[in-house]
C-alpha positions, 0 to 999 in steps of 0.5 A, spaced: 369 165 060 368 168 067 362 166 071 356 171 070 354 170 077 362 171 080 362 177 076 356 180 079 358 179 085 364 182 085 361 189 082 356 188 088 362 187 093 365 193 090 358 198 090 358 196 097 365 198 099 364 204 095 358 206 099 361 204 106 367 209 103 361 214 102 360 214 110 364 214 111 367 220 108 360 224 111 359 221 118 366 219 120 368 224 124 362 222 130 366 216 131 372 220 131 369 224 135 367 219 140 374 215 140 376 223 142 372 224 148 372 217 151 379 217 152 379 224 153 375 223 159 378 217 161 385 221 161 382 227 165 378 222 170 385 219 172 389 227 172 383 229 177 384 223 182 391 224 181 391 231 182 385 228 188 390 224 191 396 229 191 392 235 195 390 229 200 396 226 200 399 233 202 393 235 207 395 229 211 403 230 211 400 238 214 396 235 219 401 229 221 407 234 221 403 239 226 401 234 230 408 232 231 410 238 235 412 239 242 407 244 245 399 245 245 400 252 243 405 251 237 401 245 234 395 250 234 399 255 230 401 250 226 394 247 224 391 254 222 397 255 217 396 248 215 394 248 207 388 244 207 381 244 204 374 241 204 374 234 209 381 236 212 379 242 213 374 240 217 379 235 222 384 240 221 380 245 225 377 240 230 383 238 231 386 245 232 381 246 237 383 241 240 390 243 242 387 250 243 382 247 250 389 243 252 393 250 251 387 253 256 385 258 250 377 256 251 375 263 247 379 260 242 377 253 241 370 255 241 371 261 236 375 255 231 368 251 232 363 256 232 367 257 224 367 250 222 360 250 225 358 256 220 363 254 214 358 252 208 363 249 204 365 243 210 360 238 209 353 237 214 356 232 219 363 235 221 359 242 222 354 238 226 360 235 230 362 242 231 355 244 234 355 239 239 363 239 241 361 247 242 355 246 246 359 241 250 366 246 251 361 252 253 357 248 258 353 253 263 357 259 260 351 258 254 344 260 256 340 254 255 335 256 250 341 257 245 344 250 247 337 248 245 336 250 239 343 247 236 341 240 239 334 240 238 334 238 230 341 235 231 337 230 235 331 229 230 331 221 228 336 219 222 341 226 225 347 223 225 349 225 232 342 225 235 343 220 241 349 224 242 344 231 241 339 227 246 344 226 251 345 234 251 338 235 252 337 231 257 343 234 262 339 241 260 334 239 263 337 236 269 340 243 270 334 247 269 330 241 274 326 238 270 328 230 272 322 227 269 323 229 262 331 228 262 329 220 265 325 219 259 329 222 254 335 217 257 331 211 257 329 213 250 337 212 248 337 206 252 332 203 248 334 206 241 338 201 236 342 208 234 345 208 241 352 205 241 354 200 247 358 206 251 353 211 250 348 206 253 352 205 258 354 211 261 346 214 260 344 207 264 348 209 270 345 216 269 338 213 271 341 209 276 344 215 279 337 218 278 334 213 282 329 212 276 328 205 273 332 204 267 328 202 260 332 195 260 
């Protein structure tokens, strides 16, 4: 005769297998579903940064082959036919620039920076750089007052080119006479921790120049 205890646990064995099938039957498919998704998002993320990788392996493949021909003229034409977008647009076009100043086309290597500057598909700090090579590249030949109002905001504290802004601004202010206001602008970027090595070394020996005492 079998154990009446062994029996019943059997039968409860059974009722909860039976139960689990249940469940299973009904709510399966989440699980199912959710196994789906994660590998198929897994899947999808490493075809896009395959895909990712492909585009930037190309652009710079473009950029090198541009870079690598025998005139000014040819590797400006080049880098505007060149497939690139998003960042490597942005160094395809400074870099076309570039070879557009040495080819002696000014005209043209600032409309190639007033297009990056204005592009909204190019991330804020290429368009900034862009802005600040254009004043530079335009020197006198751009009134003052529009020089100023692309540097003024680009020299605002944690801009990522506002030593650089600010050293612009204190040139404007040396050509337009006001010696005093370049000087303290000057020393202000010898005192900044944002200012590179070479910036305040360049900026010190402009006070020097100026016969004003330098802020170290």
């Amino acid at each position: 005769m079998s154990n009446p205890d062994s029996f019943i646990d059997e039968v409860n064995e059974e009722v909860r297998r039976d139960k689990l099938f249940a469940v299973f039957r009904r709510y399966g498919w989440i699980g199912i579903s959710v196994v789906i998704l994660l590998v198929g998002g897994a899947a999808f993320s490493e075809w896009q940064k395959a895909k990712e990788r492909d585009a930037a392996e190309k652009a710079g493949n473009a950029i090198q082959t541009a870079m690598t021909l025998d005139s000014a003229e040819a590797r400006a034409a080049a880098l505007a036919e060149a497939d690139v977008t998003g960042e490597a647009s942005a160094v395809a076009a400074m870099l076309r620039s570039n070879e557009l100043y040495e080819a002696g086309d000014i005209d043209g290597a600032a409309a190639a920076l007033e297009a990056l500057a204005t592009d909204a598909a190019i991330p804020e700090n290429y368009r900034q750089m862009a802005r600040l090579k254009l004043v530079i590249l335009r020197g006198a030949d751009m009134p003052a007052s529009e020089r100023r109002a692309i540097l003024e905001p680009m020299s605002a504290a944690g801009q990522v080119f506002a030593m650089l802004a600010s050293e612009q601004l204190a040139l404007i202010d040396l050509e337009e006479g006001n010696t005093q206001a370049a000087v303290d602008r000057l020393n202000a970027i010898v005192a900044s921790a944002e200012a590179t090595a070479g910036l305040r070394q360049r900026v010190s020996q402009l006070i020097v120049a100026l016969g004003a005492e330098d802020a170290l």
